[in-house]
C-alpha positions as CSV (number, residue, x, y, z in Angstrom):
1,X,-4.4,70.0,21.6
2,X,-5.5,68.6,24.9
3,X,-3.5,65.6,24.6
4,X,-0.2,68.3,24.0
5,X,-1.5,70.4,27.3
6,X,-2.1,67.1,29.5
7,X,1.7,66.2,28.4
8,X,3.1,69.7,29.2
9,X,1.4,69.9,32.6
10,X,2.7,66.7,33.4
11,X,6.3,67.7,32.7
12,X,5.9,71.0,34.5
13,X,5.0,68.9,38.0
14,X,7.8,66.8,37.4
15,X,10.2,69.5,36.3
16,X,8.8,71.3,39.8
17,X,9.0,67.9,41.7
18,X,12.4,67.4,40.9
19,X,13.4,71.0,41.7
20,X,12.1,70.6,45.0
21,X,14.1,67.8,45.8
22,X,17.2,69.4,44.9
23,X,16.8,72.1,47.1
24,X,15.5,69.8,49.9
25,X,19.5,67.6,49.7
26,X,21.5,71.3,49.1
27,X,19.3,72.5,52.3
28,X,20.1,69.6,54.3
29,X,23.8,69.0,53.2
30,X,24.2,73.0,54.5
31,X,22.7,72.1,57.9
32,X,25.5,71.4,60.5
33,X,25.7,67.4,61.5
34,X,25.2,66.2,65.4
35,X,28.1,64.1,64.8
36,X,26.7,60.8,66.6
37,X,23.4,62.7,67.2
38,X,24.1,64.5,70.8
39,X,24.1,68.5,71.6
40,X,26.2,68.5,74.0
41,X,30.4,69.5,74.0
42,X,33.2,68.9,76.0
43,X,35.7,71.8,75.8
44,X,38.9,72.4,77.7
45,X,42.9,74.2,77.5
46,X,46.1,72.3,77.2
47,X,49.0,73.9,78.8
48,X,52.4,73.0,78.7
49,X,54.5,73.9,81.8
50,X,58.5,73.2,81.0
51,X,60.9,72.1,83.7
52,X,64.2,71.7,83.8
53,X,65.1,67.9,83.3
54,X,64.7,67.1,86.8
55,X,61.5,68.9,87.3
56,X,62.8,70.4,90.1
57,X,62.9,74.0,88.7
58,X,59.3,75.0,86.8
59,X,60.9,77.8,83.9
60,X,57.9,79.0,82.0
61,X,54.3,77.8,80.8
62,X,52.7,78.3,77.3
63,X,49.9,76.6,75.5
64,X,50.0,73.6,74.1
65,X,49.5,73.8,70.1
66,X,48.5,70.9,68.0
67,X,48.5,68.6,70.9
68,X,46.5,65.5,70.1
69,X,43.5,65.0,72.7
70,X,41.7,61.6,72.6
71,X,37.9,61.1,74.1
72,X,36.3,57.6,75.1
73,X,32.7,56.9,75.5
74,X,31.3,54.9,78.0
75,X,32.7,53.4,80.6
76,X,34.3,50.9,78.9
77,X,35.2,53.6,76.3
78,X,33.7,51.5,73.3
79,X,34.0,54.9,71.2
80,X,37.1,56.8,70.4
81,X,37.5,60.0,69.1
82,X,40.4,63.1,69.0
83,X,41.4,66.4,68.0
84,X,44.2,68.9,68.2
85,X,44.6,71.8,70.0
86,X,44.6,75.4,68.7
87,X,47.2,78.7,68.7
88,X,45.7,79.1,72.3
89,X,46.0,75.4,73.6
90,X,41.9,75.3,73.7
91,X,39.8,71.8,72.6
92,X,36.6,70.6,71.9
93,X,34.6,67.5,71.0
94,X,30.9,68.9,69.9
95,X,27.8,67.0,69.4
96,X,27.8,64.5,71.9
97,X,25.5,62.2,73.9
98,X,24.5,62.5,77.7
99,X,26.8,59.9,79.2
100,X,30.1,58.6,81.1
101,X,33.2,60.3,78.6
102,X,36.8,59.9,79.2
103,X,39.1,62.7,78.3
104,X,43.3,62.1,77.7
105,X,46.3,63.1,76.3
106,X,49.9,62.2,76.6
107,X,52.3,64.2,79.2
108,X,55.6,63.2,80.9
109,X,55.9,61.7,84.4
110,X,57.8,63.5,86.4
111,X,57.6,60.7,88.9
112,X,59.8,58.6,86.0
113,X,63.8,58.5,86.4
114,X,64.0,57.2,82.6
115,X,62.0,60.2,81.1
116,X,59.0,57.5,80.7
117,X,55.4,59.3,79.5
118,X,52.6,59.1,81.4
119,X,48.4,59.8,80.5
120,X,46.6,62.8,81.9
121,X,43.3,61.6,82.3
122,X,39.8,63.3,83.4
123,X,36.5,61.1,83.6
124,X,33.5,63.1,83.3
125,X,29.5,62.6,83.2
126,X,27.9,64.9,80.7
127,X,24.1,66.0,81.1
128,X,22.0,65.9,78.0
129,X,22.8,69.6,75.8
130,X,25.4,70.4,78.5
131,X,28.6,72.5,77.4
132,X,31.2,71.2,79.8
133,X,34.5,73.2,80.4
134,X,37.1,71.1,81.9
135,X,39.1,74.4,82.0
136,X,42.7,74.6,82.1
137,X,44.7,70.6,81.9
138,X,48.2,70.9,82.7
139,X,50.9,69.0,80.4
140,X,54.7,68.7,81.9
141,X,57.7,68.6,80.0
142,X,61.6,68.8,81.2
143,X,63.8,70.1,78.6
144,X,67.7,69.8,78.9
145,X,70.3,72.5,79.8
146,X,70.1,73.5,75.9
147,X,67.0,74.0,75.3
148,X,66.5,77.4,76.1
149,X,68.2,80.7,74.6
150,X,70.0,81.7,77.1
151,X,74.3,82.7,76.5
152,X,77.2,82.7,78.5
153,X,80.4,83.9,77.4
154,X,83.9,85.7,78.3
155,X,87.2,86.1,77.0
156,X,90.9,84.2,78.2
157,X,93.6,86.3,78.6
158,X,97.0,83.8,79.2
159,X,100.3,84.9,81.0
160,X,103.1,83.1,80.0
161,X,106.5,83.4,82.1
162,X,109.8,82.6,81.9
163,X,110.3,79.1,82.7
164,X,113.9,79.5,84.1
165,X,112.1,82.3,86.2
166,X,110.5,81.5,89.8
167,X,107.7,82.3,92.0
168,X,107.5,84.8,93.8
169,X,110.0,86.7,91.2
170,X,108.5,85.4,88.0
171,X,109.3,86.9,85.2
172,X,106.7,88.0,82.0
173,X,107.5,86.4,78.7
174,X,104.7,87.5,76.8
175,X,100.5,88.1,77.2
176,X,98.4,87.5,74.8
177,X,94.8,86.2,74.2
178,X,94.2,82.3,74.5
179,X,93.9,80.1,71.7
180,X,91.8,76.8,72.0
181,X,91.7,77.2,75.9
182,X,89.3,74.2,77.0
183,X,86.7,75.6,78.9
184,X,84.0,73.3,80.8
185,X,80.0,74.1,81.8
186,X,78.3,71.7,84.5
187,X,74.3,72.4,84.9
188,X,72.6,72.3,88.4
189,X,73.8,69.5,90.6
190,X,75.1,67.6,87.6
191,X,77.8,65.0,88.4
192,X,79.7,65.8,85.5
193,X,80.2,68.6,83.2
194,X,78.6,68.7,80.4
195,X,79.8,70.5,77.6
196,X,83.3,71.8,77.1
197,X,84.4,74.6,74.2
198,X,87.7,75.9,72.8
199,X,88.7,79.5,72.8
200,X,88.8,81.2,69.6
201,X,91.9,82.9,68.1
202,X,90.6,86.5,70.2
203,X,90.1,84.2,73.2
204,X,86.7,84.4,73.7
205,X,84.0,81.1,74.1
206,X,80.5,80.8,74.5
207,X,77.9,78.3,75.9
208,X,74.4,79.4,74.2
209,X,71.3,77.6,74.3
210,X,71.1,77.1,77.8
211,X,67.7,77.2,79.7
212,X,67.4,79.6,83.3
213,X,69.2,77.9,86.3
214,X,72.7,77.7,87.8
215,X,76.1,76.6,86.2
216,X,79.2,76.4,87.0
217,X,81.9,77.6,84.5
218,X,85.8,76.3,84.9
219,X,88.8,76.3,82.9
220,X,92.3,75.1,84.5
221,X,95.5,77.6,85.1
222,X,99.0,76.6,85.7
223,X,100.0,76.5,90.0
224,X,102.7,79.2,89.6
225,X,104.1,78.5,93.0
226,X,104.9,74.8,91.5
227,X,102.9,73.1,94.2
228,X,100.9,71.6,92.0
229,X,99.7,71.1,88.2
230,X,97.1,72.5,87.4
231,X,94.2,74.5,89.4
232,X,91.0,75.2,88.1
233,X,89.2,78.7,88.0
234,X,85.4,78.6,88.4
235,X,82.9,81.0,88.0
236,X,79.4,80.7,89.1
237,X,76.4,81.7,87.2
238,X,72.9,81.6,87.9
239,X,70.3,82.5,84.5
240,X,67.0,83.8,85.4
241,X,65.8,84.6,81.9
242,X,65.3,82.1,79.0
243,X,67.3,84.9,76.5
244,X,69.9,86.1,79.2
245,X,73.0,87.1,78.7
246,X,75.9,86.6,80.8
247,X,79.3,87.9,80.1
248,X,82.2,86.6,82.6
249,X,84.2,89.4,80.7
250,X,88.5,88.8,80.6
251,X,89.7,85.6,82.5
252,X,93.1,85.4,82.5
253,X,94.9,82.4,83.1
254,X,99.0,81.4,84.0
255,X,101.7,79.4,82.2
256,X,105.2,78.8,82.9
């Protein structure tokens, strides 16, 4: 009998032994890590500010989302870490060392002809348990004329007279809408236009897509005096509003 109780006792410990040390690894595995053993954070907002594709017009600003942020330690930045930004553009690296940290993330230069990309960089020194806020980190990018959401649009109305018939007694042969019309759009100070549409069989074309700013709409109509070819007919626009609309309404246009 003793030999039986000695033998169960001795179980019992170990069965308590071992149930200690279970809860001991579930207790520790539940405890939040320091990362590389510091207390301290480094927290800021991304956000992205959109120019037109010279940067000389700024259009809107939102936050950055899912933007990849990279961190360096040391001066020499022997460690490397990153993260992506959330819904509202905000970051953080948590659980960090006192020391020199270097803070980065990719942005275009606006100082660059060929659309190059630049870093935006921030060097900071972080005090043992310090939460430091770099605040808000600005990111630039220049979208093109149809990036946005804006419209333009209008109708062609042509007038086509009697060729035998001459100016200033012309004579009407018949008016109708315009079909396939070539119709150009030039953004800002643009050398050269840069998109041109057809007419549809009720005359009317559209440029959507297009970010705020000003454009210059033109189509070509016959020089009824017979002076010359062809003249154009331009319309200036100027979009304040990324989903504007602007309606140029009935153009019409001469043929002989």
């Amino acid at each position: 009998m003793l030999l039986f109780k000695s033998g169960k006792s001795l179980f019992s410990r170990m069965f308590f032994m071992i149930f200690f040390l279970l809860q001991t690894v579930v207790f520790q595995s539940c405890e939040k890590s320091e990362g590389r053993g510091g207390t301290g954070s480094i927290s800021g907002i991304v956000m992205e500010h959109f120019y037109n594709d010279d940067f000389s017009d700024h259009l809107y600003q939102s936050p950055a989302v899912d933007e990849e942020v990279f961190m360096l330690y040391g001066e020499n930045g022997e460690v490397g870490n990153s993260t992506e930004t959330a819904m509202n553009g905000e970051f953080r690296f948590k659980y960090l060392y006192p020391g020199t940290y270097t803070v980065y993330f990719q942005t275009d230069d606006s100082t660059s002809a060929i659309g190059d990309e630049t870093e935006k960089v921030v060097q900071v020194e972080l005090a043992k348990g310090e939460d430091l806020d770099l605040g808000e980190m600005e990111k630039l990018t220049p979208l093109d004329y149809n990036d946005g959401a804006a419209t333009i649009r209008g109708v062609v109305r042509e007038i086509k007279y009697d060729k035998d018939s001459m100016w200033p007694n012309l004579v009407i042969e018949y008016s109708d809408f315009a079909y396939e019309q070539e119709v150009y759009l030039t953004y800002g100070n643009h050398t050269f236009y840069d998109k041109r549409v057809r007419t549809q069989h009720d005359g009317s074309f559209e440029f959507d897509n297009l970010i705020p700013g000003k454009y210059l709409i033109f189509l070509y109509t016959e020089d009824v005096t017979r002076v010359k070819g062809r003249i154009p007919k331009k319309f200036e626009v100027s979009i304040t509003e990324m989903d504007e609309l602007v309606d140029l309404g009935e153009i019409t246009i001469e043929k002989i």
